[in-house]
C-alpha positions as semicolon CSV with decimal commas, in nm:
position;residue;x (nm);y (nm);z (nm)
1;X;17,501;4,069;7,747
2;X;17,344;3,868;7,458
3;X;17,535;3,618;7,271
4;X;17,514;3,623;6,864
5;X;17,402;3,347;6,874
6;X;17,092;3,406;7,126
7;X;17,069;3,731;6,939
8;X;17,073;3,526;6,589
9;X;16,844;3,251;6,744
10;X;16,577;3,496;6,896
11;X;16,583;3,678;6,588
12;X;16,475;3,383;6,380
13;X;16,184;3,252;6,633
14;X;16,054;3,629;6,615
15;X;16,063;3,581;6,250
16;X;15,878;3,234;6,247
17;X;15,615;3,407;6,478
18;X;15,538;3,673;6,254
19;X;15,492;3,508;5,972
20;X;15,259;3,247;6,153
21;X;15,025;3,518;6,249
22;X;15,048;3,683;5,935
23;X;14,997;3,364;5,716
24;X;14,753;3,128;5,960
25;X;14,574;2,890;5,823
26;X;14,827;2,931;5,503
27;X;14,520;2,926;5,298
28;X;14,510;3,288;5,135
29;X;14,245;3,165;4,892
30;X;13,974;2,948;5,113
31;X;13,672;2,822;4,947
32;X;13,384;2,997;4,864
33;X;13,107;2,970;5,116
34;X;12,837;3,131;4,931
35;X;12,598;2,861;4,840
36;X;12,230;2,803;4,705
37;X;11,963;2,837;4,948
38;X;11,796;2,442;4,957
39;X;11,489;2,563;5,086
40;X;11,386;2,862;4,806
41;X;11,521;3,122;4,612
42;X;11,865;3,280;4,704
43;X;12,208;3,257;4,807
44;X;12,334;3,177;5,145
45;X;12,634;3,359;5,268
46;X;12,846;3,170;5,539
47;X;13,204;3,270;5,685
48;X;13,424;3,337;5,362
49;X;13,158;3,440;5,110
50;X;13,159;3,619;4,838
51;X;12,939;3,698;4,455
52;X;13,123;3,907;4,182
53;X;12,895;4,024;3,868
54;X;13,085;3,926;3,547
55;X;13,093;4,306;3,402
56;X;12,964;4,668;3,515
57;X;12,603;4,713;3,476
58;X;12,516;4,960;3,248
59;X;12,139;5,138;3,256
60;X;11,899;5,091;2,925
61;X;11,930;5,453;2,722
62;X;11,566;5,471;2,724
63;X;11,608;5,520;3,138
64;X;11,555;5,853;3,266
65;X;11,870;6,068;3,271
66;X;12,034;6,082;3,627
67;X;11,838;5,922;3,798
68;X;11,834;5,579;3,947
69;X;11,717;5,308;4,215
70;X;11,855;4,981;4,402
71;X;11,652;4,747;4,575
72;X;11,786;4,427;4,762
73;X;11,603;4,197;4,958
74;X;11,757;3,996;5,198
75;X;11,792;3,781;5,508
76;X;12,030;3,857;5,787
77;X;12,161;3,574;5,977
78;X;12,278;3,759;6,282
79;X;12,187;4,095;6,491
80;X;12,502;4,206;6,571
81;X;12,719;4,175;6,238
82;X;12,990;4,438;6,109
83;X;13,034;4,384;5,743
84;X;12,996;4,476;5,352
85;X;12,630;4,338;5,246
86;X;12,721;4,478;4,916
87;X;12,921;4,698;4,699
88;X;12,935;4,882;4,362
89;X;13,304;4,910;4,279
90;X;13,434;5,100;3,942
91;X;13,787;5,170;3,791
92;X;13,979;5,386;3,976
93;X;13,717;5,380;4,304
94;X;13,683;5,037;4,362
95;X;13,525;5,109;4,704
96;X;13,259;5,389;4,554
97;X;12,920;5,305;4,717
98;X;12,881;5,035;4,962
99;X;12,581;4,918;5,180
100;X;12,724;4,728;5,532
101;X;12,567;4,623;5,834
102;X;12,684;4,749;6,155
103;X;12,493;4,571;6,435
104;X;12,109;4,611;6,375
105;X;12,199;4,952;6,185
106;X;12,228;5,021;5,786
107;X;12,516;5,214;5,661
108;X;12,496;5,361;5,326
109;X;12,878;5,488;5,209
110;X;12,957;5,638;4,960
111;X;13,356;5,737;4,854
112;X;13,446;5,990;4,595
113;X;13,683;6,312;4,495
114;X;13,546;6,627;4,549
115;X;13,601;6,896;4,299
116;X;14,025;6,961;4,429
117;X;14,075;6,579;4,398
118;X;14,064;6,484;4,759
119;X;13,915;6,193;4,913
120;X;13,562;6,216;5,091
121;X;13,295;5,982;5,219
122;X;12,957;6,065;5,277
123;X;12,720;5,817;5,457
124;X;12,387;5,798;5,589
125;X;12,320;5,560;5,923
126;X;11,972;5,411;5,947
127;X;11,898;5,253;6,278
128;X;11,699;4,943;6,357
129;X;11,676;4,814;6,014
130;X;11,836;4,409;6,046
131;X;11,689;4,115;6,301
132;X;11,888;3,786;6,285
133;X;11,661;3,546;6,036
134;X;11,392;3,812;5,922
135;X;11,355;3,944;5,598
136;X;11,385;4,277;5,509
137;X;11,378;4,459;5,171
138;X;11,612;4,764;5,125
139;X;11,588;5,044;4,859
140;X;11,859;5,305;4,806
141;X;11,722;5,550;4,534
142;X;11,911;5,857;4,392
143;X;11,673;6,089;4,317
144;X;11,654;6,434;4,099
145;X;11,614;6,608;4,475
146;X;11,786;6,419;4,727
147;X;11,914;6,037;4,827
148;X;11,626;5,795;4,966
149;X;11,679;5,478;5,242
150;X;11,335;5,305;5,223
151;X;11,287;4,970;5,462
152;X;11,058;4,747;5,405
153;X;10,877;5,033;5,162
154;X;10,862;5,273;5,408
155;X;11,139;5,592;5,381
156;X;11,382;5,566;5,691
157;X;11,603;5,844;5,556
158;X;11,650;6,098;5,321
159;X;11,936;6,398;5,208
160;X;12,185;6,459;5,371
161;X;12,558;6,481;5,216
162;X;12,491;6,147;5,050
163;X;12,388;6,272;4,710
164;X;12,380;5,915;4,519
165;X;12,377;5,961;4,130
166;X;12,301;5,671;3,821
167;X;12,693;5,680;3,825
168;X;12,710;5,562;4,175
169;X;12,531;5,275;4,076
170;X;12,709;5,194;3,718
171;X;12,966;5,001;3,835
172;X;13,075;4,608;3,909
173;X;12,899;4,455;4,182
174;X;13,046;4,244;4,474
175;X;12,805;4,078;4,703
176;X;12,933;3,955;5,071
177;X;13,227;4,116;5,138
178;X;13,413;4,443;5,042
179;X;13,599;4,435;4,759
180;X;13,931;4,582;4,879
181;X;13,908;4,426;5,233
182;X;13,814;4,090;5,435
183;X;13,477;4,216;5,609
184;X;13,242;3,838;5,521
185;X;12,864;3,962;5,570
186;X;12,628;3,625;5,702
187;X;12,270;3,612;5,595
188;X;12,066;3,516;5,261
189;X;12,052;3,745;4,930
190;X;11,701;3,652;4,865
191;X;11,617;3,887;4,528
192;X;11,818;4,196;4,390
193;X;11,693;4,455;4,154
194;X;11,818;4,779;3,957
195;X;11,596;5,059;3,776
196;X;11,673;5,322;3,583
197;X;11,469;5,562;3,750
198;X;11,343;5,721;4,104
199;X;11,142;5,479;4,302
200;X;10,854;5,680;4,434
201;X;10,677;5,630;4,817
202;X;10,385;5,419;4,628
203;X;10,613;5,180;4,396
204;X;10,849;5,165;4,698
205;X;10,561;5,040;4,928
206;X;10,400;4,837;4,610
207;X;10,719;4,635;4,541
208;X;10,770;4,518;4,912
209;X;10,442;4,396;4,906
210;X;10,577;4,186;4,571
211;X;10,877;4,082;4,724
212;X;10,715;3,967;4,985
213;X;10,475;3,766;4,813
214;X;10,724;3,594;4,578
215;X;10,650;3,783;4,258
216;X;10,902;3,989;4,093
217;X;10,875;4,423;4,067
218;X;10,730;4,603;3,785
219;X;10,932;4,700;3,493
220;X;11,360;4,691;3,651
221;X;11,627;4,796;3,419
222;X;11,760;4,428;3,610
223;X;11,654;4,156;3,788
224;X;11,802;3,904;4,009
225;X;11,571;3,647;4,163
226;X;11,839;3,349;4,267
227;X;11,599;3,079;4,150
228;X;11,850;2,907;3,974
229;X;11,942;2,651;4,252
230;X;12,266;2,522;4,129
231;X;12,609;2,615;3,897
232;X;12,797;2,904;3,975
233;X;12,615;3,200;3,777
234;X;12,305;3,378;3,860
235;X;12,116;3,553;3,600
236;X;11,976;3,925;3,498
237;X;11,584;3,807;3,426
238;X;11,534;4,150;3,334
239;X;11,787;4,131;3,028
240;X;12,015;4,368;3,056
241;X;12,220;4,308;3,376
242;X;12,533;4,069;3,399
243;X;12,561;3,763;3,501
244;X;12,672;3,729;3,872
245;X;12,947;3,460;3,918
246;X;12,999;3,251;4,223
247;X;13,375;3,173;4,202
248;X;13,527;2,857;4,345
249;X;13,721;3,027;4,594
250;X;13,694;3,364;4,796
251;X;13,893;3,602;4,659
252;X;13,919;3,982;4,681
253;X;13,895;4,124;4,344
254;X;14,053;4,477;4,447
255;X;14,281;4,393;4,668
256;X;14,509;4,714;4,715
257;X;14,851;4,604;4,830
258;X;14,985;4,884;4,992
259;X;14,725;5,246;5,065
260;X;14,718;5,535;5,303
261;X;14,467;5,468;5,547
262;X;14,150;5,717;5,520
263;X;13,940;5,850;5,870
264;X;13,678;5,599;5,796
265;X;13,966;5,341;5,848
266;X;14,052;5,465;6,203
267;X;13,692;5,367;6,328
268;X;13,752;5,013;6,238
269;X;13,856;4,813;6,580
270;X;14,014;4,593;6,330
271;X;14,251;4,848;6,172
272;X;14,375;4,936;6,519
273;X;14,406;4,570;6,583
274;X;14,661;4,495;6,308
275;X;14,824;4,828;6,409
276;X;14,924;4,705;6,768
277;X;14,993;4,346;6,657
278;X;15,249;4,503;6,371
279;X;15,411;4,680;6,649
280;X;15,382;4,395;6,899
281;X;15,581;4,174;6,607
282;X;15,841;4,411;6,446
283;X;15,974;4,614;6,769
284;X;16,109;4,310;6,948
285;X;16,200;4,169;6,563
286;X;16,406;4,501;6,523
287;X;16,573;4,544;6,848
288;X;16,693;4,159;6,846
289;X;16,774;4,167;6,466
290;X;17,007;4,502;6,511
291;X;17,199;4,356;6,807
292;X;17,249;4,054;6,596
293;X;17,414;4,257;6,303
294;X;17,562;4,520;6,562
295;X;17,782;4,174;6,752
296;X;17,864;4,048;6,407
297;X;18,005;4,339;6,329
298;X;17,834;4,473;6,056
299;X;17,789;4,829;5,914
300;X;17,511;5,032;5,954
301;X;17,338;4,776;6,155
302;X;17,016;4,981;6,239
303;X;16,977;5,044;5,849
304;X;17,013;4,602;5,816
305;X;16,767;4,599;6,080
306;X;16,486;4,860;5,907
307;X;16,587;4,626;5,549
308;X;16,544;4,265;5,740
309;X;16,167;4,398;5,869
């Protein structure tokens, strides 16, 4: 038989433990580690990095109705990465269409309500798209017909149940990371661009060959070309883009504080991590905690016990 005070005493290490693993390295708010490439255009992305454009982008009214394309050019720094290269978040989806690495794969997602209001993702995988260190040019393009995944100007996938829209792409964009979650992409972000129209086999093939060479696409509703080399903003050369800010620290900007997880959750080895280590914490915390109310005595010491946790 436990003492109250063993109970008490356990009780509070359990406590201390928790909160240690919860709270380690007590920095919730590390630096930034997105930096300017020294050796050329672009922005390198290290362990805790993250870009945040200033304001939604919003397409020219002279663009094309419905219709729209994406292109980003970039570097990865490893093979086997599992993270959020970029995302377009909006008010009231903050998660809408996002573009992640998984291993040497591409993953295209995109989140939205179906007509009854629930909850769906649609995604297209394209395989054998990212090599630690070499450059490779991606364009997602929403077309009148179907959704395009060109690589390196050459189309890798096509319909499916991701049918992208201008809308998709109207929203705020976060670079290195997921907006609502930790999930720190490594590599270089080496050019960015936006039109307000369908990229066709040709241009898609034709820009690839600019990006390649260092000269900019033809005619983008926005350009980003990361020449700057220094400060903390990065600028639309096309005109009509925001300005993309580098803030000091990294710092989720859509944070959700408490959610019910959805199926594209469960396949996360890191959702099912936190899972066992929240039951690994607050079981023993529980059982110790009640037996400390239950020898004091107290009333309702199981209810104390679901309260203290």
């Amino acid at each position: 038989m436990l003492t109250r005070k063993t109970l008490g005493g356990v009780s509070l290490l359990l406590l201390a433990g928790m909160l240690a693993a919860c709270l380690w390295p007590f920095n919730p708010f590390p630096a930034n580690e997105a930096r300017w490439v020294a050796d050329g255009p672009g922005l390198e992305f290290r362990r805790h990095g993250i870009v945040v454009a200033a304001g939604p982008f919003r397409f020219p009214e002279s663009a094309p109705e419905g219709t729209a394309s994406l292109e980003v050019f970039l570097q990865p720094a490893l093979t086997e990465d599992q993270n959020t290269i970029l995302a377009v978040s909006a008010p009231g989806n903050p998660l809408g269409l996002e573009l992640q690495q998984y291993y040497d794969e591409l993953l295209v997602r995109r989140r939205f309500r179906d007509e009854q209001g629930q909850r769906r993702v649609a995604m297209l995988e394209v395989e054998r798209v990212f090599r630690a260190g070499q450059p490779v040019l991606l364009a997602i393009v929403a077309g009148r017909e179907a959704t395009a995944v060109y690589v390196d100007g050459k189309k890798r996938a096509s319909g499916g149940r991701l049918r992208l829209t201008r809308a998709d792409f109207a929203g705020r964009l976060v670079f290195g990371t997921s907006p609502t979650h930790s999930a720190p992409w490594r590599g270089r972000l080496l050019g960015l661009a936006l039109y307000g129209r369908e990229l066709g086999a040709a241009e898609a093939a034709r820009n690839h060959s600019r990006w390649r060479r260092g000269k900019p696409p033809e005619e983008p509703a926005a350009l980003y070309r990361f020449s700057e080399g220094g400060g903390s903003v990065a600028r639309d050369g096309a005109g009509s883009g925001p300005a993309l800010i580098i803030p000091s620290n990294y710092r989720l900007p859509d944070k959700p504080v408490l959610f019910w997880p959805h199926w594209s959750d469960l396949q996360r080895l890191n959702f099912w991590v936190d899972v066992g280590a929240n039951i690994v914490g607050f079981v023993p915390f529980g059982f110790f905690v009640c037996g400390y109310f239950a020898s004091i005595p107290a009333r309702r010491p199981v209810l104390l016990a679901i309260l203290a946790g």
